[in-house]
C-alpha positions as CSV (number, residue, x, y, z in Angstrom):
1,X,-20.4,7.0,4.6
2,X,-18.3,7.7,7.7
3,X,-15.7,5.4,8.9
4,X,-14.1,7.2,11.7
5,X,-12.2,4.0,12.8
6,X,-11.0,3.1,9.6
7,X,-7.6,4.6,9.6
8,X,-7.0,4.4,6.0
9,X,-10.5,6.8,5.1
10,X,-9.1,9.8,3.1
11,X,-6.6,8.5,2.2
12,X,-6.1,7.4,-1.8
13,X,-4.4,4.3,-3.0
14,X,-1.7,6.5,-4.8
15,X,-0.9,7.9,-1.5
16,X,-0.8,4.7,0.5
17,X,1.5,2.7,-2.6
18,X,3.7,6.2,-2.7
19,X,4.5,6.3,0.7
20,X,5.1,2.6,0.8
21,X,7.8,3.1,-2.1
22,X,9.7,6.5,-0.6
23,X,9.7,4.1,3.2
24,X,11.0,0.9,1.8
25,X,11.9,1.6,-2.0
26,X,10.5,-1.3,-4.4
27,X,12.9,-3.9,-3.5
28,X,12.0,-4.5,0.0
29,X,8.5,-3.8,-0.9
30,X,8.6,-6.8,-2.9
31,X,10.5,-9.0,-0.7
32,X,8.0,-7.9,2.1
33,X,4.9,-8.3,-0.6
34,X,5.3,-10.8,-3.3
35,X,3.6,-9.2,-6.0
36,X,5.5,-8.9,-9.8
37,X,4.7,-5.2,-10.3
38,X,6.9,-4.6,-7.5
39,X,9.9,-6.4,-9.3
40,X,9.5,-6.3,-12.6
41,X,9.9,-2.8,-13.4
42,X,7.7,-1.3,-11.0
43,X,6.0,1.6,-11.5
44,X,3.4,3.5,-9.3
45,X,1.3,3.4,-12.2
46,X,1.4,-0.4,-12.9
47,X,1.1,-1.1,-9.3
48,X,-2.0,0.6,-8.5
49,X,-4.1,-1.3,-12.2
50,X,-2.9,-4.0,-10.5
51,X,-4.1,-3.3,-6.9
52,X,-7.1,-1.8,-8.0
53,X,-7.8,-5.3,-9.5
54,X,-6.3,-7.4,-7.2
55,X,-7.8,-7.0,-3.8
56,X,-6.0,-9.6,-2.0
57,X,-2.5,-7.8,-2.7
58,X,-4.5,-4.1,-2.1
59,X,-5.1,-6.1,1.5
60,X,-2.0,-6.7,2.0
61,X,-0.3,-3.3,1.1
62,X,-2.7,-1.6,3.2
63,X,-2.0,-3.9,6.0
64,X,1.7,-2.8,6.0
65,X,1.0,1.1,5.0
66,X,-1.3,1.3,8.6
67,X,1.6,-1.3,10.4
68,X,4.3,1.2,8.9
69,X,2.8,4.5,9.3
70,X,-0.6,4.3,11.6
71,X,0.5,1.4,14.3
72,X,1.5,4.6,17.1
73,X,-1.6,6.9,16.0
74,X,-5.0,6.6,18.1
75,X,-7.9,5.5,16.3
């Protein structure tokens, strides 16, 4: 299915959470986000079973990877 607005199409979860991290590193991540695999521990691995489960914190770290990285690009 095309989705030639959808500014996060191509681009994998692992991607979007590992460009988060390298940006912000996982303590302002998890001020910015409130979710406990992003202070307890965090791993990329950890984060994405939970994100993967979890759409309502997927929502949200999406919403900040396309405010962080994709606000400036045309759509």
């Amino acid at each position: 299915m095309e989705q030639p607005k959808n500014p996060l199409h191509g681009i994998p979860l692992k991607i979007v959470l590992t460009e988060l991290v390298e940006h912000y590193g996982w303590e302002s991540l998890a001020s910015q986000i409130a979710i406990n695999s992003f202070k307890n521990e965090p791993s990329i691995s950890s984060s994405l079973k939970f994100l993967r489960k979890n759409l309502w914190a997927r929502e949200k770290v999406e919403q900040l990877y396309i405010s962080t990285f994709k606000a400036n690009s045309p759509i």
